[in-house]
PQR file with spaces between the fields and no chain letter, atoms N, CA, C, O and H, PARSE charges and radii, in Angstrom:
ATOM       1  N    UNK     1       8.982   45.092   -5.259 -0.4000 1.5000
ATOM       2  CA   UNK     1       8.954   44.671   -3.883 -0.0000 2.0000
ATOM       3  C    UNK     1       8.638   43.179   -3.833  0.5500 1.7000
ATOM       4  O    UNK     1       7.599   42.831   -4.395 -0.5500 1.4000
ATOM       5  N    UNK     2       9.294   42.366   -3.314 -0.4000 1.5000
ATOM       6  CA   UNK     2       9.039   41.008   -2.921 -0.0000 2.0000
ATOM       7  C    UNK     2       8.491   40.747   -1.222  0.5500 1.7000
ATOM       8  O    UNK     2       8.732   41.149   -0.084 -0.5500 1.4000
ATOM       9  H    UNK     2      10.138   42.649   -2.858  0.4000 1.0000
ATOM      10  N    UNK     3       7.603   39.795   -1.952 -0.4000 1.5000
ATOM      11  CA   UNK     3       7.182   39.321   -0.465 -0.0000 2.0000
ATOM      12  C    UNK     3       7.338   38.036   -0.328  0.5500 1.7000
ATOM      13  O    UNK     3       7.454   37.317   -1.320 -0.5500 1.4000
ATOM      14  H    UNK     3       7.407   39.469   -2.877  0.4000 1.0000
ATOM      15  N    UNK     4       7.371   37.393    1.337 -0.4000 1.5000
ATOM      16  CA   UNK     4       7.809   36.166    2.048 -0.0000 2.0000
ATOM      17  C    UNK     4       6.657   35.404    2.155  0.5500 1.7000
ATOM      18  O    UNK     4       5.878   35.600    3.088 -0.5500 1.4000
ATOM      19  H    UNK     4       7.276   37.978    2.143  0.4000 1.0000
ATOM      20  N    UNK     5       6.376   34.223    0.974 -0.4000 1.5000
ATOM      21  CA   UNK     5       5.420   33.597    1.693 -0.0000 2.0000
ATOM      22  C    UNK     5       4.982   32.803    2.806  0.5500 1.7000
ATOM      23  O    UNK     5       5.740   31.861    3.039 -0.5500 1.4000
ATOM      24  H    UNK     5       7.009   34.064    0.217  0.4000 1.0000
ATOM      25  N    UNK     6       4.214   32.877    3.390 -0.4000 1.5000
ATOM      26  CA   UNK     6       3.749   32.298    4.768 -0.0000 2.0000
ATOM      27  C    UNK     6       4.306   30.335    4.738  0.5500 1.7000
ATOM      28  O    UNK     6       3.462   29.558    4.293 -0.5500 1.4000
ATOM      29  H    UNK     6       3.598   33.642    3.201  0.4000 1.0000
ATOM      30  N    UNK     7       5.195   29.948    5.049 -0.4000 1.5000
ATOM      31  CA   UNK     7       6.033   28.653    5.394 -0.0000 2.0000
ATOM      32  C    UNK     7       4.999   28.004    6.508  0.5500 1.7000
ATOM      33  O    UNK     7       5.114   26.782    6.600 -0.5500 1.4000
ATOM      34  H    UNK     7       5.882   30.579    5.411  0.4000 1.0000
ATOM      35  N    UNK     8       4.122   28.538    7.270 -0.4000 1.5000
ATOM      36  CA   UNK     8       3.556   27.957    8.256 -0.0000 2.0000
ATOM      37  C    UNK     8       2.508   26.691    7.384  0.5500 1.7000
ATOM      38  O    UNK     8       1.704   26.929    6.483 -0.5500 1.4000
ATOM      39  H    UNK     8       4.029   29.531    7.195  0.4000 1.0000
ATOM      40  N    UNK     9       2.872   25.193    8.059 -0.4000 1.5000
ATOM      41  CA   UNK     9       2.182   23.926    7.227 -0.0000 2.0000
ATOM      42  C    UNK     9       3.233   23.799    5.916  0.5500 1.7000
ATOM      43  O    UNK     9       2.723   23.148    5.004 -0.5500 1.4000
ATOM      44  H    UNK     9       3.525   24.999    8.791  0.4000 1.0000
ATOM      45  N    UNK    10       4.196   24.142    5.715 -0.4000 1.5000
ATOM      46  CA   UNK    10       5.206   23.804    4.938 -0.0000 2.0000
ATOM      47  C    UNK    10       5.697   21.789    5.270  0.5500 1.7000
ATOM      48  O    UNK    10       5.432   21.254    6.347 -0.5500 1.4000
ATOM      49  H    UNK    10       4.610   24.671    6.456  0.4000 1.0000
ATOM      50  N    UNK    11       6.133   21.318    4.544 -0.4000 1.5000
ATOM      51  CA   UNK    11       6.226   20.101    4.305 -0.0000 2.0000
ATOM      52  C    UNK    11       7.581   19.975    4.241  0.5500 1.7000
ATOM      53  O    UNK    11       7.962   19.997    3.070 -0.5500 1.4000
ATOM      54  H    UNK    11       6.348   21.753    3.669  0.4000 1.0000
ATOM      55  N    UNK    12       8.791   19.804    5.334 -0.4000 1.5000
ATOM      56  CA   UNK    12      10.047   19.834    5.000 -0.0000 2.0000
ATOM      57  C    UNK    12      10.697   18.620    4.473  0.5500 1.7000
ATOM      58  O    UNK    12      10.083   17.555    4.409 -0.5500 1.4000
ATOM      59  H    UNK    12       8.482   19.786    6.285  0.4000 1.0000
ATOM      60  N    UNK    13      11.826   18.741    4.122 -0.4000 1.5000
ATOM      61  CA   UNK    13      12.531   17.205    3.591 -0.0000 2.0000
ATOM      62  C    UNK    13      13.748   17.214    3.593  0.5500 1.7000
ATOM      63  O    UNK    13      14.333   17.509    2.551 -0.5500 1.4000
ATOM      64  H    UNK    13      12.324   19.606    4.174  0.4000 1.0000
ATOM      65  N    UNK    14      14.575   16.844    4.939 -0.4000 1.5000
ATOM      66  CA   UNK    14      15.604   16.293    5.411 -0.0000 2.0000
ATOM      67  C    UNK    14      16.736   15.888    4.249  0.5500 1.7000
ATOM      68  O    UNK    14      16.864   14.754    3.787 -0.5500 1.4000
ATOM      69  H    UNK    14      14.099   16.604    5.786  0.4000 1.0000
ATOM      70  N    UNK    15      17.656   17.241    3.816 -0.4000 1.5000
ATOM      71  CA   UNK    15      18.887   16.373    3.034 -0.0000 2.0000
ATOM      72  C    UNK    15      19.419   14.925    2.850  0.5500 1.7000
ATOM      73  O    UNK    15      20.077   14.547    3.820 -0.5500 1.4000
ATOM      74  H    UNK    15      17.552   18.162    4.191  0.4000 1.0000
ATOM      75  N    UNK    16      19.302   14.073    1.899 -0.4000 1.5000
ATOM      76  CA   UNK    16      20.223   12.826    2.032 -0.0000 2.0000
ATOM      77  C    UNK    16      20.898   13.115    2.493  0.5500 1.7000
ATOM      78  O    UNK    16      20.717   12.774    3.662 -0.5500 1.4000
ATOM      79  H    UNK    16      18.767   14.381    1.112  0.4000 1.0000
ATOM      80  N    UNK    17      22.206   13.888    2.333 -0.4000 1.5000
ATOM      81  CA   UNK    17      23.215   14.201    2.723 -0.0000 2.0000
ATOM      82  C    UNK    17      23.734   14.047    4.745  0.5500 1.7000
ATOM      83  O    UNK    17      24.824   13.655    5.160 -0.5500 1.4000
ATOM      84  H    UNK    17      22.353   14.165    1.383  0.4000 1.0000
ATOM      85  N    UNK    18      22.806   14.399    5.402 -0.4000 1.5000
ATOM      86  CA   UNK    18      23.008   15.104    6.340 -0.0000 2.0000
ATOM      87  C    UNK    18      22.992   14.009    7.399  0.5500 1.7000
ATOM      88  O    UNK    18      23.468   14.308    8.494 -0.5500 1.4000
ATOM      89  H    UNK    18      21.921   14.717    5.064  0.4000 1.0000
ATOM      90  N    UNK    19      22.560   12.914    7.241 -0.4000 1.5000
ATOM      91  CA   UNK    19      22.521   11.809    8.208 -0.0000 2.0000
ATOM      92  C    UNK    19      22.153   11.620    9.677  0.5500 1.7000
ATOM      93  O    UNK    19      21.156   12.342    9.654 -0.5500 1.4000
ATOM      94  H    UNK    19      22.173   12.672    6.352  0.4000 1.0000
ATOM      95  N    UNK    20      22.200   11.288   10.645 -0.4000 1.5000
ATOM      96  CA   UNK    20      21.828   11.138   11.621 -0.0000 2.0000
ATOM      97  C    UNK    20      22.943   11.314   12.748  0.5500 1.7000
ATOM      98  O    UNK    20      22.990   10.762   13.848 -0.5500 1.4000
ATOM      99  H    UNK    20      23.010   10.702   10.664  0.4000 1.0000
ATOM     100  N    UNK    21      23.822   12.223   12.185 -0.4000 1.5000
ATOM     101  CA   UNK    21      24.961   11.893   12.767 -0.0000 2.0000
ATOM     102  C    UNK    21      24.858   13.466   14.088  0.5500 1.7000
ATOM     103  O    UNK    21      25.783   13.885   14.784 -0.5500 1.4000
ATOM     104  H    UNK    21      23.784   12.671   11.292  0.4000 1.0000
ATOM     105  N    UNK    22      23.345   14.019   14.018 -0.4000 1.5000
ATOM     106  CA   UNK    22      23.494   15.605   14.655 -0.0000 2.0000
ATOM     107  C    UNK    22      24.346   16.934   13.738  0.5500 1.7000
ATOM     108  O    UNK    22      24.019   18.112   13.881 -0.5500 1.4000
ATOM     109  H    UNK    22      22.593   13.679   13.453  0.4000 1.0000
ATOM     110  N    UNK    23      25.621   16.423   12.676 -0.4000 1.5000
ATOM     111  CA   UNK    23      26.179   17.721   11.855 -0.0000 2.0000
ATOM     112  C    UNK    23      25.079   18.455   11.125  0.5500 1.7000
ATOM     113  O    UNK    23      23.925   18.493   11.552 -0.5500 1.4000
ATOM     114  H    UNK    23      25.887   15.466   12.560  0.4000 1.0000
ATOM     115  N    UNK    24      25.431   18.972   10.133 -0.4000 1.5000
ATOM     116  CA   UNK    24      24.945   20.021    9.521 -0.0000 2.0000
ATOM     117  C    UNK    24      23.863   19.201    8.719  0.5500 1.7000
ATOM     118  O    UNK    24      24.074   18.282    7.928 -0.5500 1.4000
ATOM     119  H    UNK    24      26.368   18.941    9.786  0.4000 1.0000
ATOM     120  N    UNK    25      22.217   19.940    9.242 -0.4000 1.5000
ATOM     121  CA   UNK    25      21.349   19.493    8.778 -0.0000 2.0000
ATOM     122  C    UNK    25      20.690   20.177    7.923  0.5500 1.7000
ATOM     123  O    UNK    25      20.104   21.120    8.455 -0.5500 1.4000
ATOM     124  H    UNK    25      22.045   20.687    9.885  0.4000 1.0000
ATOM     125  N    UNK    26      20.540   20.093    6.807 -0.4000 1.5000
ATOM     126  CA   UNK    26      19.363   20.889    5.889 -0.0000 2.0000
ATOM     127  C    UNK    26      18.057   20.332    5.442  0.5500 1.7000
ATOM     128  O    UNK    26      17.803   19.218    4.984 -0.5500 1.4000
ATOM     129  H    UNK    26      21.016   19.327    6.376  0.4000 1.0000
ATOM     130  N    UNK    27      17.273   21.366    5.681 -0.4000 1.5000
ATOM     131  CA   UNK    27      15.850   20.803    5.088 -0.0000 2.0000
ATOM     132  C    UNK    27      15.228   22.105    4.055  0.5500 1.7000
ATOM     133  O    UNK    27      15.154   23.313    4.281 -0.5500 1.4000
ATOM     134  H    UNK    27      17.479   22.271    6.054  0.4000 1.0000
ATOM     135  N    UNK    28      14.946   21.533    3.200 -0.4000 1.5000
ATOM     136  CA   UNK    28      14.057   22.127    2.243 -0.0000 2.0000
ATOM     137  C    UNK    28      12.710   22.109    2.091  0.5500 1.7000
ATOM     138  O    UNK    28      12.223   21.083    2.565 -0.5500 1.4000
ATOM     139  H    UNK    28      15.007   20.552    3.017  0.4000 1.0000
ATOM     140  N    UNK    29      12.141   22.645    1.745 -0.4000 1.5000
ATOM     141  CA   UNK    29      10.326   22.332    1.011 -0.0000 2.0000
ATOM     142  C    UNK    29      10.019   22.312   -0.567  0.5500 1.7000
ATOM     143  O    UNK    29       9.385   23.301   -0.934 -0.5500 1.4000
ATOM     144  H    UNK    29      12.537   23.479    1.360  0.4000 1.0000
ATOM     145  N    UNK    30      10.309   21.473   -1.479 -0.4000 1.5000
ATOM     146  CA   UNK    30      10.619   20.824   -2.547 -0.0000 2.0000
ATOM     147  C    UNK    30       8.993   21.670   -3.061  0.5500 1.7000
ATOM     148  O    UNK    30       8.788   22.627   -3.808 -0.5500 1.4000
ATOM     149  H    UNK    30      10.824   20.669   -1.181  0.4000 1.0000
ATOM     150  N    UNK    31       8.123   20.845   -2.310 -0.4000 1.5000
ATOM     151  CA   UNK    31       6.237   21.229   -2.826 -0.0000 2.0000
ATOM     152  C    UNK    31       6.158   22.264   -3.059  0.5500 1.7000
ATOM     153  O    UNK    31       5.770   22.631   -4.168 -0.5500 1.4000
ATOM     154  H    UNK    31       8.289   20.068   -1.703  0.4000 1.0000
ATOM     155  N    UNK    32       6.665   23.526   -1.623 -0.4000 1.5000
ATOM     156  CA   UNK    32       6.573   24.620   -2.021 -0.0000 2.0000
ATOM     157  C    UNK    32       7.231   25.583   -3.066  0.5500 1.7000
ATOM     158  O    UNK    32       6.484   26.434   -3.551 -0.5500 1.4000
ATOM     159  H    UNK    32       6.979   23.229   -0.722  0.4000 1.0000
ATOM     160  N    UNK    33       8.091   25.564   -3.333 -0.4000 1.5000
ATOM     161  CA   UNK    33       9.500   25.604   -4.352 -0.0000 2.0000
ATOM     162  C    UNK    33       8.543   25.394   -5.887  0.5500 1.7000
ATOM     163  O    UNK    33       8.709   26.185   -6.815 -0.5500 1.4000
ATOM     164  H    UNK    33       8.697   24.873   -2.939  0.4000 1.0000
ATOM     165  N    UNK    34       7.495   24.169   -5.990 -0.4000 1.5000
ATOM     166  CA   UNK    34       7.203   23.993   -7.115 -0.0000 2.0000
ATOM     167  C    UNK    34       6.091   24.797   -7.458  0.5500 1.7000
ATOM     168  O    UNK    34       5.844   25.184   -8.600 -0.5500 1.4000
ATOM     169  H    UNK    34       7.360   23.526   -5.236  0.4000 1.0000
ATOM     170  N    UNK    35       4.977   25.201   -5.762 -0.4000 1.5000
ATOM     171  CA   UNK    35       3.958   25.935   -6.158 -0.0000 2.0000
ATOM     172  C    UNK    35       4.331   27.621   -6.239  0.5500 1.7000
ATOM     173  O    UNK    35       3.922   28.381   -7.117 -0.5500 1.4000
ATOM     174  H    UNK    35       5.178   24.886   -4.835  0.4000 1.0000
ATOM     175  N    UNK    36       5.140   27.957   -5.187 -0.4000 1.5000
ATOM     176  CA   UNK    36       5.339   29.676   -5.039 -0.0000 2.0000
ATOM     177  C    UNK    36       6.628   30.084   -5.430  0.5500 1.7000
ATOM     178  O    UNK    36       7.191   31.102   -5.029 -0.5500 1.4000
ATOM     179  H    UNK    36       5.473   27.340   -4.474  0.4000 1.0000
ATOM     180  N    UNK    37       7.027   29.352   -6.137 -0.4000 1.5000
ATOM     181  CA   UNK    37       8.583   29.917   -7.084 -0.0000 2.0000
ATOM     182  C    UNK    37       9.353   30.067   -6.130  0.5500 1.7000
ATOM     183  O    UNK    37      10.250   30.800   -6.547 -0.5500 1.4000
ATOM     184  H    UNK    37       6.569   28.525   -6.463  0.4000 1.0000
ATOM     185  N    UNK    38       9.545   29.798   -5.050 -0.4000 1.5000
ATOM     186  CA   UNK    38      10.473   30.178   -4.004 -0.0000 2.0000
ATOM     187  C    UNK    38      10.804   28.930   -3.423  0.5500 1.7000
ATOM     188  O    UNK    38      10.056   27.963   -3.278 -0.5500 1.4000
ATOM     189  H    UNK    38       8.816   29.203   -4.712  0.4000 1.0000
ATOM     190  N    UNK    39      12.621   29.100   -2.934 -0.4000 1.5000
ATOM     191  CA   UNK    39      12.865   27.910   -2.270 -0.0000 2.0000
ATOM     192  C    UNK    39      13.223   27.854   -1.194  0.5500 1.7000
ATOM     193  O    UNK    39      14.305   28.397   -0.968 -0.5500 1.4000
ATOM     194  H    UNK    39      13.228   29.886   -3.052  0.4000 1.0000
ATOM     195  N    UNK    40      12.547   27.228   -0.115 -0.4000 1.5000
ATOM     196  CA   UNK    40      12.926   27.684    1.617 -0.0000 2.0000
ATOM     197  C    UNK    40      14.070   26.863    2.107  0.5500 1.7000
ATOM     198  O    UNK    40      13.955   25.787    1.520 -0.5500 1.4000
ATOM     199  H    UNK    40      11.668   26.788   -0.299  0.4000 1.0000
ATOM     200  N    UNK    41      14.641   26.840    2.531 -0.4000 1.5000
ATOM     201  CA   UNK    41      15.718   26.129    3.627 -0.0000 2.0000
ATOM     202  C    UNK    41      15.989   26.527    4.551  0.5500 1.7000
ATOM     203  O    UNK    41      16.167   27.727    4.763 -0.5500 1.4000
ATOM     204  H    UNK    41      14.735   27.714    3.008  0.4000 1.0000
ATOM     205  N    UNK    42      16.141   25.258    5.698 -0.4000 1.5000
ATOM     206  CA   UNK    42      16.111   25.763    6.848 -0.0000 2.0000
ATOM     207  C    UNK    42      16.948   24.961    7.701  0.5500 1.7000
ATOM     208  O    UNK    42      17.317   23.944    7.114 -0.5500 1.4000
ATOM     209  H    UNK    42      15.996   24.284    5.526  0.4000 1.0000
ATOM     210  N    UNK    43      17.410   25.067    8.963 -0.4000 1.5000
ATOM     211  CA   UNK    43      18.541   24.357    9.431 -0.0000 2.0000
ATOM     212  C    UNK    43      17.747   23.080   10.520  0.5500 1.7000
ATOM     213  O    UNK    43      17.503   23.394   11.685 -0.5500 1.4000
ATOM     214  H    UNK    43      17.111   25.894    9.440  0.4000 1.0000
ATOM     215  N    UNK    44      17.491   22.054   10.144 -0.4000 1.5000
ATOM     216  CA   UNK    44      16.996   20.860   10.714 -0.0000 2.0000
ATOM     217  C    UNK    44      16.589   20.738   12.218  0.5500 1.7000
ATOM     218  O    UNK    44      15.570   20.269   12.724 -0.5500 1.4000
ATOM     219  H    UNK    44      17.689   21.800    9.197  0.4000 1.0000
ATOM     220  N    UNK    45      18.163   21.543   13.009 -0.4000 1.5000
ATOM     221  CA   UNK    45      18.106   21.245   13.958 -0.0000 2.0000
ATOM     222  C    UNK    45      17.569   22.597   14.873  0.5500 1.7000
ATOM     223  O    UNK    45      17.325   22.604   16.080 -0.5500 1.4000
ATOM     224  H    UNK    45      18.991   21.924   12.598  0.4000 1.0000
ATOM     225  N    UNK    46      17.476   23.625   14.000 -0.4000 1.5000
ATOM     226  CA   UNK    46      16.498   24.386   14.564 -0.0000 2.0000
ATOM     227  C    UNK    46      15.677   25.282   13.600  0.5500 1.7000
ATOM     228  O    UNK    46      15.997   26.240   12.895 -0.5500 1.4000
ATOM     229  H    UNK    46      17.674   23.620   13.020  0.4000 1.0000
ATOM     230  N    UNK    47      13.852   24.274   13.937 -0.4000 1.5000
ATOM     231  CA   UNK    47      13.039   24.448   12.899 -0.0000 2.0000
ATOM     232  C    UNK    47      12.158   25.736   13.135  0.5500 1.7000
ATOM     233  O    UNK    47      11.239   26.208   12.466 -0.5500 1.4000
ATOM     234  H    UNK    47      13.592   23.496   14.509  0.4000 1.0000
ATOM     235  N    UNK    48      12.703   26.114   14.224 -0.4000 1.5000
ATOM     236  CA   UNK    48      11.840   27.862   14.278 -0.0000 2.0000
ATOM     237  C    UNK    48      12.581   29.005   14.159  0.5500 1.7000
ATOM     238  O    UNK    48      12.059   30.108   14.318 -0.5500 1.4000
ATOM     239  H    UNK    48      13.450   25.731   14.767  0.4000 1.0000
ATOM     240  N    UNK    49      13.926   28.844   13.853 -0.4000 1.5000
ATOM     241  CA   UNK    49      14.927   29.388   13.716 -0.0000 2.0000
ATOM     242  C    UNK    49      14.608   30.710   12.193  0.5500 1.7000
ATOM     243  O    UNK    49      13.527   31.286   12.068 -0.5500 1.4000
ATOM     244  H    UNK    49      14.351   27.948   13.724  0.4000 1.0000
ATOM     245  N    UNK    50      15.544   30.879   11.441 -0.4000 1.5000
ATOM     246  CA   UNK    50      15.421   31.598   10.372 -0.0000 2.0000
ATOM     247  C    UNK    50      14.963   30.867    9.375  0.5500 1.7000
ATOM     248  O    UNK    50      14.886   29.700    9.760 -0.5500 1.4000
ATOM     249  H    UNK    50      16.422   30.411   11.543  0.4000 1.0000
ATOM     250  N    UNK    51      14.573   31.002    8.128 -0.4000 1.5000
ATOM     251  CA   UNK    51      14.267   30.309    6.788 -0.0000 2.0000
ATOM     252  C    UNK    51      14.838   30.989    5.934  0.5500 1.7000
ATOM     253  O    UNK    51      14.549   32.186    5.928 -0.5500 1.4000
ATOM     254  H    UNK    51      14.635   31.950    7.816  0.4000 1.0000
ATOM     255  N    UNK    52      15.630   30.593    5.132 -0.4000 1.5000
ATOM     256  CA   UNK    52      16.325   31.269    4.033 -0.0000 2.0000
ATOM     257  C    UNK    52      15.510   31.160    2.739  0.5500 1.7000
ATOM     258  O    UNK    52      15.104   29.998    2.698 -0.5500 1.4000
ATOM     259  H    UNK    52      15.865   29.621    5.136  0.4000 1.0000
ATOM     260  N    UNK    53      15.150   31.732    1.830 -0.4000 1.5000
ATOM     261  CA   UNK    53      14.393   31.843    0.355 -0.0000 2.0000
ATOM     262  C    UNK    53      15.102   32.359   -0.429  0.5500 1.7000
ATOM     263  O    UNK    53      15.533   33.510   -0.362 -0.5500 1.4000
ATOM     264  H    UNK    53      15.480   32.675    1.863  0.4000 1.0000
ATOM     265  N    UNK    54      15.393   31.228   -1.625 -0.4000 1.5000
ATOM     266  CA   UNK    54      15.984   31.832   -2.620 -0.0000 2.0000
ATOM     267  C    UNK    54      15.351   31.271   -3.985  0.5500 1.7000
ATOM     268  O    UNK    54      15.097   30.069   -4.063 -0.5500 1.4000
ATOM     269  H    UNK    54      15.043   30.293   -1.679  0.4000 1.0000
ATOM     270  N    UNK    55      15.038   32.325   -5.294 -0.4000 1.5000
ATOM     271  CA   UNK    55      14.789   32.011   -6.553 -0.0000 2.0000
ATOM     272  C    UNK    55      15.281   30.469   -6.560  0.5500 1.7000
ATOM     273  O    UNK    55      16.196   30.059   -5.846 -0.5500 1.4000
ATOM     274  H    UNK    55      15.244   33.301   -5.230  0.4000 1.0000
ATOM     275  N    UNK    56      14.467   29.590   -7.564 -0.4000 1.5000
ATOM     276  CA   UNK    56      15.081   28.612   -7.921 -0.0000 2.0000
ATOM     277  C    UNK    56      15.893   28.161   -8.611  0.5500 1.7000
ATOM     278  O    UNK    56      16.316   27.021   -8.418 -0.5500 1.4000
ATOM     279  H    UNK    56      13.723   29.924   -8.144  0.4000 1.0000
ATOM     280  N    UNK    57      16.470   29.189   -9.923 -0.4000 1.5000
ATOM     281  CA   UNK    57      17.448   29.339  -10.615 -0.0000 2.0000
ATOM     282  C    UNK    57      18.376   29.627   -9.553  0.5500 1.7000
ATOM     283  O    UNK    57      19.278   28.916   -9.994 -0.5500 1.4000
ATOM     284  H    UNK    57      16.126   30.115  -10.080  0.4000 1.0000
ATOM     285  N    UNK    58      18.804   30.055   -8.623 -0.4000 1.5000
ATOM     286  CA   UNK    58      19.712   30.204   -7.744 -0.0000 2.0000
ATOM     287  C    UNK    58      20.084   28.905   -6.592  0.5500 1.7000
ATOM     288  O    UNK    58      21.093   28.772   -5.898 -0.5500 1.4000
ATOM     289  H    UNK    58      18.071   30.633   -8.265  0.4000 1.0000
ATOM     290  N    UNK    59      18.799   27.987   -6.698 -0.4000 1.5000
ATOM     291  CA   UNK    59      19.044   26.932   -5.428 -0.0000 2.0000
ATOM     292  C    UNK    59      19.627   26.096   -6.851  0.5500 1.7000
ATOM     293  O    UNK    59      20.756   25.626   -6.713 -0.5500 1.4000
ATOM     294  H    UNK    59      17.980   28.095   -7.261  0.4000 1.0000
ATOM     295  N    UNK    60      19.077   25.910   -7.962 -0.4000 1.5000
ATOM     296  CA   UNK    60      19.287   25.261   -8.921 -0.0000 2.0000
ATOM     297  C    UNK    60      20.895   25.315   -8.932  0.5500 1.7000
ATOM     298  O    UNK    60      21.487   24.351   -8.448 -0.5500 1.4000
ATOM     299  H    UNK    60      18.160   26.292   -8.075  0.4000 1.0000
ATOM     300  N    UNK    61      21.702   26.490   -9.505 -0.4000 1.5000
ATOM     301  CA   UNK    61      23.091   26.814   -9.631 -0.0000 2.0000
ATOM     302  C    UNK    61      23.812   26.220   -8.292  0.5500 1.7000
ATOM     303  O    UNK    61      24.901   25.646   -8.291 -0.5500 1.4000
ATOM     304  H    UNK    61      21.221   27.273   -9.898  0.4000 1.0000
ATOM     305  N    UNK    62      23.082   26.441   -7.280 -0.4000 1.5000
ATOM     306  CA   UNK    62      23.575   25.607   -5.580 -0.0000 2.0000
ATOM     307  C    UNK    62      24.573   24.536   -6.161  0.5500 1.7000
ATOM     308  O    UNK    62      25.704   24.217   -6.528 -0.5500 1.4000
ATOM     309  H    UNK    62      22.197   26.907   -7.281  0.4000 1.0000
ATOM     310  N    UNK    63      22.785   24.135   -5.875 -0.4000 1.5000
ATOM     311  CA   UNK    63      22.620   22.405   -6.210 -0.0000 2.0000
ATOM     312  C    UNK    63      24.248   22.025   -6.963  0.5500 1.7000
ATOM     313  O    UNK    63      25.137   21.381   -6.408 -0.5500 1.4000
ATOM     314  H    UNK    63      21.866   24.394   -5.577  0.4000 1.0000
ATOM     315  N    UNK    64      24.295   22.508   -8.077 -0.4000 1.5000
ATOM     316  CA   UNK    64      24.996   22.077   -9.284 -0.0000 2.0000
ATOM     317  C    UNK    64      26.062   22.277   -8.880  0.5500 1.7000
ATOM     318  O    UNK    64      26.838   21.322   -8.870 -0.5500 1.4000
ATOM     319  H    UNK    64      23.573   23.031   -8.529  0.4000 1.0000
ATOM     320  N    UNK    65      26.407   23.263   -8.513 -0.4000 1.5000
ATOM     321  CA   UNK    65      27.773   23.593   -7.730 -0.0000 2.0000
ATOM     322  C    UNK    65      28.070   22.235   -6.638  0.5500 1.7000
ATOM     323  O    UNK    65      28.841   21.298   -6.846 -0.5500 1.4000
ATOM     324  H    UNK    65      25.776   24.039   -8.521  0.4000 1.0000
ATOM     325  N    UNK    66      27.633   22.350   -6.030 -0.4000 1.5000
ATOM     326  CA   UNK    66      27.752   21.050   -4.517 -0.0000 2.0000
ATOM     327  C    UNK    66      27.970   19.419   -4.978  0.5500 1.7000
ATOM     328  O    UNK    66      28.504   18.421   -4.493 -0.5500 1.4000
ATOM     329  H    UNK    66      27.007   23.111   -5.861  0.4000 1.0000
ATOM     330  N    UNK    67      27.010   19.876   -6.567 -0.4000 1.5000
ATOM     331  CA   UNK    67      27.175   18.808   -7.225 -0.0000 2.0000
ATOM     332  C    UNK    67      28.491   18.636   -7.771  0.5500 1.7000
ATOM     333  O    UNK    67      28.732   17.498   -8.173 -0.5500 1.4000
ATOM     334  H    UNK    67      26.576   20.686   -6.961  0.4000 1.0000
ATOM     335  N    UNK    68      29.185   19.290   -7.855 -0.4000 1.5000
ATOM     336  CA   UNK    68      30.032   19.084   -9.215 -0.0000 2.0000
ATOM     337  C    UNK    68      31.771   19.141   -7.947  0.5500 1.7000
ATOM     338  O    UNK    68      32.875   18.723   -8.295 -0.5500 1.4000
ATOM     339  H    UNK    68      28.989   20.215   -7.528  0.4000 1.0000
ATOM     340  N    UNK    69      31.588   19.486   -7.185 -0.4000 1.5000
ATOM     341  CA   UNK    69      32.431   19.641   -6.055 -0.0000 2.0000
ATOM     342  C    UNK    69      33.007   20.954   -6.104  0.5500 1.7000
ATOM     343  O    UNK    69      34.233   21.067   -6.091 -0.5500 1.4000
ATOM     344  H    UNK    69      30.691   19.825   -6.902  0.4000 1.0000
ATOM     345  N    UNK    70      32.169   22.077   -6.165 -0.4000 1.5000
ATOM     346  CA   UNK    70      32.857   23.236   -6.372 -0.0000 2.0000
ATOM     347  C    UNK    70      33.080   23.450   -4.856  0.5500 1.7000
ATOM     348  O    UNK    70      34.016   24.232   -4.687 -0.5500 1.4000
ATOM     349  H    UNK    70      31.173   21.984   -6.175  0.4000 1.0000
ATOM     350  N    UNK    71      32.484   22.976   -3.591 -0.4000 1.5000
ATOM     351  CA   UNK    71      32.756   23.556   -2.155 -0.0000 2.0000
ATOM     352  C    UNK    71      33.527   22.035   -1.856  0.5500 1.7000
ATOM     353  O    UNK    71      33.395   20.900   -2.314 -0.5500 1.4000
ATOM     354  H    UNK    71      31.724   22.341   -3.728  0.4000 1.0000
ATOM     355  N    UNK    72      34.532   22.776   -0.670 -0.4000 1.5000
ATOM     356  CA   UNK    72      35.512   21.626   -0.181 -0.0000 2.0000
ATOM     357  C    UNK    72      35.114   21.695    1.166  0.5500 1.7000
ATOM     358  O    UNK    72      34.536   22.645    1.694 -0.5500 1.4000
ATOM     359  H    UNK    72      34.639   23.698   -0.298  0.4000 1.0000
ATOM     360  N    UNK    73      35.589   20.221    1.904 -0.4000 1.5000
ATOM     361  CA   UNK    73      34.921   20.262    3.312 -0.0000 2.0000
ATOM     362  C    UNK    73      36.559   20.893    4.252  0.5500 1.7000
ATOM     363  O    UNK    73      37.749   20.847    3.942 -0.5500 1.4000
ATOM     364  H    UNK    73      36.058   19.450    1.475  0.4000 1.0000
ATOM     365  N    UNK    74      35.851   21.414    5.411 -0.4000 1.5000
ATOM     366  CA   UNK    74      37.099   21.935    5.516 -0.0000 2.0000
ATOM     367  C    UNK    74      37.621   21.205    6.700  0.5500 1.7000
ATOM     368  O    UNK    74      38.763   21.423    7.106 -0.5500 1.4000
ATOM     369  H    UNK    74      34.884   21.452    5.664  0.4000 1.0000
């Protein structure tokens, strides 16, 4: 059984990526990710919205993917 740790006082951090332009904003919590093995993301522009958590071997593979241009913009 897995449990959701409590995000409340979480420390978010605004994608480079995402700019100021209002599009698609992501924010992460990097700190938390390093202390509770879990990685939160959440959509910028609405911060009470859902939080997504995923293993870090899995945000890791993301990452690398996005990196490498495996997703196309459409």
């Amino acid at each position: 059984m897995s449990t959701i740790p409590d995000l409340s006082g979480v420390e978010w951090v605004k994608s480079s990526y995402s700019g100021n332009g209002g599009g698609s904003c992501v924010e992460w919590a990097p700190k938390t990710a390093t202390v509770v093995r879990v990685v939160p993301v959440r959509d910028s522009k609405n911060p009470n919205g859902p939080t997504l958590v995923f293993p870090p071997s899995s945000w890791a593979s993301f990452i690398s993917a996005v990196r490498g241009g495996e997703f196309h913009g459409a």
